[in-house]
Backbone bond lengths (Angstrom), bond angles and torsions (degrees), N, CA, C in turn:
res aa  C-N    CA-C-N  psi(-1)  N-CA   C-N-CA  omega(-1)  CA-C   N-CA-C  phi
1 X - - - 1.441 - - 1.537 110.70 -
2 X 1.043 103.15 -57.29 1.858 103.11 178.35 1.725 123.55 -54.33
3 X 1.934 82.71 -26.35 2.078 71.97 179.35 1.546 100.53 -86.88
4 X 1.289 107.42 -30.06 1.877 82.37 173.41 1.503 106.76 -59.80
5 X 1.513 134.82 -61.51 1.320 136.60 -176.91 1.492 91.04 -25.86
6 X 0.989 139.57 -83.28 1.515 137.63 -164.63 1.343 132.30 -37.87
7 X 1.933 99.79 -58.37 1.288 116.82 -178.03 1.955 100.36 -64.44
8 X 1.222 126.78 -13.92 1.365 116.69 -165.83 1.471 96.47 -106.24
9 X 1.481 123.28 -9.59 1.054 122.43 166.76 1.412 107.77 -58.71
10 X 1.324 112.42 -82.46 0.838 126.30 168.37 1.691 136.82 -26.85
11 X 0.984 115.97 -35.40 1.354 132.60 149.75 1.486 115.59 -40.46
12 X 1.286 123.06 -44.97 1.242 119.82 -142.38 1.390 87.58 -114.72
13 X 1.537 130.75 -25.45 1.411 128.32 162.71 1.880 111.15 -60.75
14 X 1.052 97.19 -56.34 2.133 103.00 177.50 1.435 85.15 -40.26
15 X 1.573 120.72 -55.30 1.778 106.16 -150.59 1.507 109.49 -65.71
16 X 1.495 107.97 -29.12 1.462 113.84 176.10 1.510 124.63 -64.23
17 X 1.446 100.79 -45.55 1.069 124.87 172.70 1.909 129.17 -44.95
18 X 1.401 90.22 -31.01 1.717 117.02 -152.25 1.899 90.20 -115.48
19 X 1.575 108.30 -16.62 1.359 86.36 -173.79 1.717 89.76 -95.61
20 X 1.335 126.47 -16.13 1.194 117.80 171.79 1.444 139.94 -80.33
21 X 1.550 103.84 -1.58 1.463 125.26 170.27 1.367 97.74 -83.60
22 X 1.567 133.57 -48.80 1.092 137.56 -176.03 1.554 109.10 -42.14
23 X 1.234 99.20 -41.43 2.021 103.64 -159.58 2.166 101.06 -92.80
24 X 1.637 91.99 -9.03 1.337 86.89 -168.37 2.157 112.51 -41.28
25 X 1.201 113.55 -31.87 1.524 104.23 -167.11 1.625 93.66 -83.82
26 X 0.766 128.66 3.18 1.739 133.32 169.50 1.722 119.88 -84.80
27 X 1.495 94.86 -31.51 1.542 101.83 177.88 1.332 132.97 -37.55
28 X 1.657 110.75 -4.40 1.224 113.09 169.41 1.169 150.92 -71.45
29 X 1.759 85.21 -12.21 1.464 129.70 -143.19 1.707 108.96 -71.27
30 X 1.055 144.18 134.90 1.428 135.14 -174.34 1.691 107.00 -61.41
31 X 1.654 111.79 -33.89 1.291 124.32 -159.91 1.566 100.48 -78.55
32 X 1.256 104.88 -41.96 1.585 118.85 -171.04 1.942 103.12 -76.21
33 X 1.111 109.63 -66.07 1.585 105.66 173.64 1.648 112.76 -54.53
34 X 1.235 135.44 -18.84 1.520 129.03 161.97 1.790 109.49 -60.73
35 X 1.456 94.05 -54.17 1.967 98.80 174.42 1.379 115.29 -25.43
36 X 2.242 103.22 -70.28 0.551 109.39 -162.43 1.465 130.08 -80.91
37 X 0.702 129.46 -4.72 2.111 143.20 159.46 2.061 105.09 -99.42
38 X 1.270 108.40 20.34 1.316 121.53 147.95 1.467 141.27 -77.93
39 X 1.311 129.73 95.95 1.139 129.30 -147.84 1.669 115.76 -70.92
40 X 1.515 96.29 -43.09 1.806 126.44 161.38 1.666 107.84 -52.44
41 X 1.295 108.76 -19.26 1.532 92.61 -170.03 1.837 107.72 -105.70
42 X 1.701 93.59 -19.50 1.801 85.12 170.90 1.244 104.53 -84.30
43 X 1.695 123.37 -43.76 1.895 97.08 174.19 1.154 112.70 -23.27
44 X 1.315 118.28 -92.45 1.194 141.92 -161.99 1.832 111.87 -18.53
45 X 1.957 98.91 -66.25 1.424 87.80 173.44 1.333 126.06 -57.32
46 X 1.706 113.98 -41.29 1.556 117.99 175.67 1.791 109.03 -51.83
47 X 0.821 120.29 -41.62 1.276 115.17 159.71 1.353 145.05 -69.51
48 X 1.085 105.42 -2.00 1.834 128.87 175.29 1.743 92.47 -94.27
49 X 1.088 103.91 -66.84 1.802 109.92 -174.10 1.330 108.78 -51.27
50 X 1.474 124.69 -37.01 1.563 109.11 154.08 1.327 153.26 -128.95
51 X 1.842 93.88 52.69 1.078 103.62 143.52 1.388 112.37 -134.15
52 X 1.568 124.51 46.68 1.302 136.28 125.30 1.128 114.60 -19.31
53 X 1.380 101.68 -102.57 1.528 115.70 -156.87 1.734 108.86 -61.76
54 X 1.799 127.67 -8.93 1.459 107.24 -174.37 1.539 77.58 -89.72
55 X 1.269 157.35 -9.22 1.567 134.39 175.89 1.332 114.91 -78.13
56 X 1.597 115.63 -18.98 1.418 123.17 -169.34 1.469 89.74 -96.26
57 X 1.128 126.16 -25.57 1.434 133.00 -179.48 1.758 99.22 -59.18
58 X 1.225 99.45 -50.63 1.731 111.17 -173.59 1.637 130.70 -75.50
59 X 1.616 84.06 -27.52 1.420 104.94 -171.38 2.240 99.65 -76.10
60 X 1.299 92.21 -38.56 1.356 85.55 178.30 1.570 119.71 -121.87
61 X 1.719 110.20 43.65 0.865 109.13 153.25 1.910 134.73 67.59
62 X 1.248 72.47 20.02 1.718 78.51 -165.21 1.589 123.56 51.78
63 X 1.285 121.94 17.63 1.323 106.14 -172.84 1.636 100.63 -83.86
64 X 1.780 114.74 -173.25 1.069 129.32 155.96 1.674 122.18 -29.73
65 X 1.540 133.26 105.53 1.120 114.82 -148.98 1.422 83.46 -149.50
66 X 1.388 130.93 114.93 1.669 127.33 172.29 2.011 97.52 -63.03
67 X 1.592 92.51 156.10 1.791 113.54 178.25 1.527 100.48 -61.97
68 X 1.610 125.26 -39.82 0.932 125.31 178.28 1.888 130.64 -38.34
69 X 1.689 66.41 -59.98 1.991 83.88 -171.41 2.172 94.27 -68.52
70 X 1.292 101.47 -38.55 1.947 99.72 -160.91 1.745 89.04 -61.00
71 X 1.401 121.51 -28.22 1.520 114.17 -173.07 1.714 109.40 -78.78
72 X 1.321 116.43 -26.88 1.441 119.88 168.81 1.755 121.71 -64.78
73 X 1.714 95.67 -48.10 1.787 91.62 178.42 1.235 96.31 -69.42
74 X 1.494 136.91 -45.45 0.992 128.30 174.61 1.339 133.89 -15.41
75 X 1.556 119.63 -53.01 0.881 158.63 -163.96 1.843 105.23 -89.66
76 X 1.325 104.64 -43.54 1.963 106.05 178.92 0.998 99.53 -67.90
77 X 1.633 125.63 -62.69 1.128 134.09 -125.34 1.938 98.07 -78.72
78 X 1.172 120.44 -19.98 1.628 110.56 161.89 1.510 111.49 -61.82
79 X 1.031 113.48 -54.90 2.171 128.35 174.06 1.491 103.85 -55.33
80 X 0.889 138.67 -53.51 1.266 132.69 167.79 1.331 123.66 -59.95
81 X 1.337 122.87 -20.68 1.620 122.65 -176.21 1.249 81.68 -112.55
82 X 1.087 164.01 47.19 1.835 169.69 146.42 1.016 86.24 -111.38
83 X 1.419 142.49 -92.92 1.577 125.91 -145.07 1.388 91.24 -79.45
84 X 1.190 149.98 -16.77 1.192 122.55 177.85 2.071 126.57 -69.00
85 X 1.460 76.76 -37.59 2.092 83.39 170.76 1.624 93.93 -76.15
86 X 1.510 122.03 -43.75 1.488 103.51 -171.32 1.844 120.82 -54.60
87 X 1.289 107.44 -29.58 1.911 122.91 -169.59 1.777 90.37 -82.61
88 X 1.093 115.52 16.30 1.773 106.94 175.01 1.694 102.69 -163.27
89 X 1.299 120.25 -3.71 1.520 104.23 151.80 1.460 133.45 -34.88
90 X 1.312 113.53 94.10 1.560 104.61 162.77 1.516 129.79 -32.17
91 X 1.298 111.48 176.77 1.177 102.72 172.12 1.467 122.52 -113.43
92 X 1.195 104.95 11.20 1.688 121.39 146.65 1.255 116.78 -46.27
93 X 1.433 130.97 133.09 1.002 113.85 159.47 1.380 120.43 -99.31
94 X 1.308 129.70 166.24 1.368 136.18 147.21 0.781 108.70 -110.25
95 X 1.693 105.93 143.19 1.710 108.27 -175.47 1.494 107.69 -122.44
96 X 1.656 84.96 143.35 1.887 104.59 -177.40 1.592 108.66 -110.29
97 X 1.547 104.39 81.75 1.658 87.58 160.67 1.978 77.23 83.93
98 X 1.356 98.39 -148.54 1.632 115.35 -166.01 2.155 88.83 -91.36
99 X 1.016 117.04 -39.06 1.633 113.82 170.56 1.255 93.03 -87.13
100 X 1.805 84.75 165.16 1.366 126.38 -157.09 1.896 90.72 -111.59
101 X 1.323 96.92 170.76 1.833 104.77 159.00 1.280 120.08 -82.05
102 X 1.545 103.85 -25.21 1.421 109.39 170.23 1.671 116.37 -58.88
103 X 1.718 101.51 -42.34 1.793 109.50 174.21 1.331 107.47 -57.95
104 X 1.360 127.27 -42.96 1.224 116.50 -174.54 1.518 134.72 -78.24
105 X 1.439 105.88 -11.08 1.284 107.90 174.31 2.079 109.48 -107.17
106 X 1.091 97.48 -11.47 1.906 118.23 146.68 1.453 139.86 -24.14
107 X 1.626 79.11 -47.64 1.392 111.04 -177.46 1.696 102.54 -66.04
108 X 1.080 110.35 -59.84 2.253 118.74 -174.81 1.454 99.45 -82.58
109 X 1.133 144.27 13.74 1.476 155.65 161.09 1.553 104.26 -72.30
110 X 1.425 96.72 -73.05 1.739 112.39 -169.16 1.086 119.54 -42.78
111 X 1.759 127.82 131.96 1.759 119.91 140.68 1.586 93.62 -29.51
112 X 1.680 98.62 153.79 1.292 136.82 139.60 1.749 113.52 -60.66
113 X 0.977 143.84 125.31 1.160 145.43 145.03 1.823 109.79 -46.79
């Protein structure tokens, strides 16, 4: 149980990790530097990354589960709960700091440049 707990941790940190290398030539961005000196917006991820792995924990049931695969859902299950609040965001905003929740889930919406 704990090495999946881990490996899906972990998963879901690389995905964080990897979506922020992605945006690195964007960092200039007014929208992106509000995120990031956003206090509302690291809860949130720190709190997505762990409770990753207890949904992947749930999702598969505790059975027999290689580190491999628990580091992959690991890894969806943040992207999947992003477009999922993003495909039903109101159009209210809440505001984070100078971004919105709407900016933050914006971000996995967009073309790539």
């Amino acid at each position: 149980m704990w090495s999946f707990l881990l490996a899906a941790t972990f998963g879901a940190t690389a995905q964080e990790l990897l979506h922020w290398y992605d945006l690195r030539g964007k960092l200039a961005s007014k929208r992106l530097r509000a995120l990031i000196y956003s206090k509302e917006y690291w809860i949130i991820t720190i709190l997505v990354i762990m409770v990753s792995p207890l949904c992947c924990w749930f999702l598969f049931g505790g059975g027999a589960v290689s580190d491999q695969t628990a580091f992959l859902a690991g890894a969806a299950f943040p992207l999947v709960f992003k477009k999922g609040v993003s495909a039903f965001a109101s159009k209210d905003q809440v505001v984070l700091g100078d971004a919105s929740i709407r900016d933050y889930f914006l971000l996995f919406t967009q073309p790539r440049a």
